[in-house]
N, C-alpha and C positions, 0 to 999 in steps of 0.2 A: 523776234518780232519787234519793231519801232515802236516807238510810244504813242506816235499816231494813231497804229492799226491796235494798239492795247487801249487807247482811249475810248475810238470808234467800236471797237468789241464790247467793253462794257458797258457803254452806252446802249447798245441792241439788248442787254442781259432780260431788262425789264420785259421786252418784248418777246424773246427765244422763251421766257417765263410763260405769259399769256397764250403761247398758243403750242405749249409740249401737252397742252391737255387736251384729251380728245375729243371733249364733247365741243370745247372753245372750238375746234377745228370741225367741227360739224357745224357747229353755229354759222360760222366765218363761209365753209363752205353754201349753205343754207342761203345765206344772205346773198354771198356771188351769183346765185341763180335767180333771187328774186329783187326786180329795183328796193323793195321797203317790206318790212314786216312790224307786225306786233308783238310782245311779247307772247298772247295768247296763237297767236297762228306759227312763232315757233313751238311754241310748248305744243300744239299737236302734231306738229313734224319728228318729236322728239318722245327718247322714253321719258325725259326728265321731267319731275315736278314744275310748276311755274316760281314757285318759291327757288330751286336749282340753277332755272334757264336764268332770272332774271341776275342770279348771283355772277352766275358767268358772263350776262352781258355787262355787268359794272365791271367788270374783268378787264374786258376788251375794249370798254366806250375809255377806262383810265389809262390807257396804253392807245387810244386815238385809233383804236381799229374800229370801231362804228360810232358812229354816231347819232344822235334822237330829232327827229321832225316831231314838233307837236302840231296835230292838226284836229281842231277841237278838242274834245275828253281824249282824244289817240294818240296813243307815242309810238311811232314808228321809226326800228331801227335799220342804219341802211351803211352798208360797208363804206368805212373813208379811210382803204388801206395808203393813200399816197402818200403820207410823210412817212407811215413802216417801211416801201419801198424806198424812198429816197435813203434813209436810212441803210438798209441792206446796200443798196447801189453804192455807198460812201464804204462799210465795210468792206467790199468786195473791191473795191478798187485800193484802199489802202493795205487790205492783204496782197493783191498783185505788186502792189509797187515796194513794198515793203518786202514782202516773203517770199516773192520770186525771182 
């Protein structure tokens, strides 16, 4: 593999991290189906505590997969997967160009 595609790999690691867990991927899923959530209107989507949910959304909002609206006393988080993508998309091209 080039150093390129070993850069751009490790680079993703932080991110391949945040969401090899399942609940982040139910969060993440969660979020995909709705424009905006609360932390309380996930926690009752979910078995997890809200002291759990909230753990795993600091998870994902410091790896730029959601992010927070405050609107009044309300923090609503709302998926903002597009630099994970852009990311992956750079991976994936520098494996083809590189490893194949």
């Amino acid at each position: 593999m080039g150093q390129k595609a070993i850069e751009v790999f490790r680079s993703c690691i932080p991110l391949f991290q945040a969401l090899s867990d399942p609940h982040r991927q139910d969060i993440v899923l969660l979020l995909a189906e709705h424009d905006k959530l609360t932390v309380n209107e996930i926690t009752e989507r979910s078995s997890l505590s809200r002291p759990a949910i909230s753990h795993h959304l600091k998870i994902l909002r410091d790896q730029g997969l959601v992010s927070v609206e405050q609107k009044g006393t309300l923090r609503y988080y709302v998926l903002s997967i597009e630099k994970a993508v852009e990311l992956l998309k750079e991976l994936i091209q520098a494996v083809e160009n590189e490893c194949l």
